[in-house]
Residue, then its C-alpha position, 0 to 999 in steps of 0.5 A: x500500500x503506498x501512501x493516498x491522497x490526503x483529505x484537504x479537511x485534513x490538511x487545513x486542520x491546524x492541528x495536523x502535524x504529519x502523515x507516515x505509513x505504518x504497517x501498510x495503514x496510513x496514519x494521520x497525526x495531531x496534536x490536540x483535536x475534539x475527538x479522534x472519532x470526529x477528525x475520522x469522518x473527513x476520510x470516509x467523507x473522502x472515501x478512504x481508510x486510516x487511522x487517526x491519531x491524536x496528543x489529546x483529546x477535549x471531547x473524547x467519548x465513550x459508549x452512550x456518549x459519556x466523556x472519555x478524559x483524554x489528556x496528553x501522555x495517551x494514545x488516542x485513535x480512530x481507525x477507519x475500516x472498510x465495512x466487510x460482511x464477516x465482522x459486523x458481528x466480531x469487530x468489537x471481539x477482534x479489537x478487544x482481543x487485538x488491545x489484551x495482545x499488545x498489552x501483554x507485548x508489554x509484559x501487562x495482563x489485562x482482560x475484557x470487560x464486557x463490551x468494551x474495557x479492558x481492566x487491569x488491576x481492576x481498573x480501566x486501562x483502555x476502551x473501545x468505540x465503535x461507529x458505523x458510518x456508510x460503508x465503513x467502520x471508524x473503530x475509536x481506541x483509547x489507552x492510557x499509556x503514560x497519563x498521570x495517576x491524577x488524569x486517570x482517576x478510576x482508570x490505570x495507566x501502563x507506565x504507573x503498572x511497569x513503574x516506567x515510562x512507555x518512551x515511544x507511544x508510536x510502538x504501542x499503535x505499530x504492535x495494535x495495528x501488527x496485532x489486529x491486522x493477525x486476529x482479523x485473518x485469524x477470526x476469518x480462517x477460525x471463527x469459532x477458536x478465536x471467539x474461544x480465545x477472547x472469551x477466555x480473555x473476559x472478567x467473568 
């Protein structure tokens, strides 16, 4: 996949820094946006699939609308996905699956509350939304990756679980992406053994 053509939407936004290609996916970034889930709409506007990433978010949501704290030191993205007739059903189970791998790439357990959380410690480390839009899906992920334990309240972070911080937050998207793209060939070679395998991965 070489790079496409970037949206003009996205090239007068002010807060876009820079376009790089990462693991084949093309990845949009910026500094401080409202939400990444609103930032996405301009590539399915344009017809076409990415992921963006913001620093922070000032209106970042969850499910039902409830606010998402989004503030410097996360990693806050929407990946826009082409619709597919296999996944409406299981793209909320591949993500998840996807978001305990790359975790545990960082020596940190983690399991799924259900539908869209995943726990560590008893407490939330990262979440998941996902909207439908047309043809395409724009999965919206945040991680707390090196949040400080006052921006977090309920929540956990991966630095304050290694004690350390995560000194390259672009790692931690690459091994989402490298692990997301295995479990959607995975789901759809072996449906049945991997709905076993996030399901094993759910706080019972």
């Amino acid at each position: 996949m070489s790079f496409q053509k970037i949206p003009s939407d996205i090239l007068e936004n002010k807060e876009f820094k820079y376009c790089r290609l990462m693991e084949q996916e093309s990845v949009y970034w910026f500094g401080s946006v409202s939400s990444t889930m609103d930032v996405a709409t301009y590539l399915i506007e344009d017809g076409v699939t990415g992921i963006i990433v913001a620093e922070e978010q000032t209106s970042g949501r969850g499910r039902y609308g409830k606010k998402w704290f989004s503030p410097s030191g996360g990693l806050y993205c929407s990946w826009v996905m082409k619709a597919e007739e296999r996944f409406p059903f299981f793209l909320s189970e591949v993500v998840a699956l996807s978001l305990v791998e790359t975790m545990r790439f960082f020596r940190i357990i983690c399991n799924i509350r259900f539908p869209n959380d995943i726990i560590s410690q008893g407490k939330k480390l990262a979440g998941i939304l996902i909207e439908r839009k047309e043809d395409f899906y724009n999965v919206g992920i945040g991680i707390n990756v090196n949040n400080k334990v006052s921006c977090v309240e309920s929540g956990i972070s991966m630095n304050l679980i290694l004690d350390r911080p995560i000194d390259e937050i672009e790692e931690v998207l690459k091994r989402f992406i490298i692990c997301l793209h295995i479990n959607k060939k995975n789901f759809s070679e072996n449906e049945n053994f991997y709905l076993k395998k996030w399901s094993n991965n759910l706080i019972k």
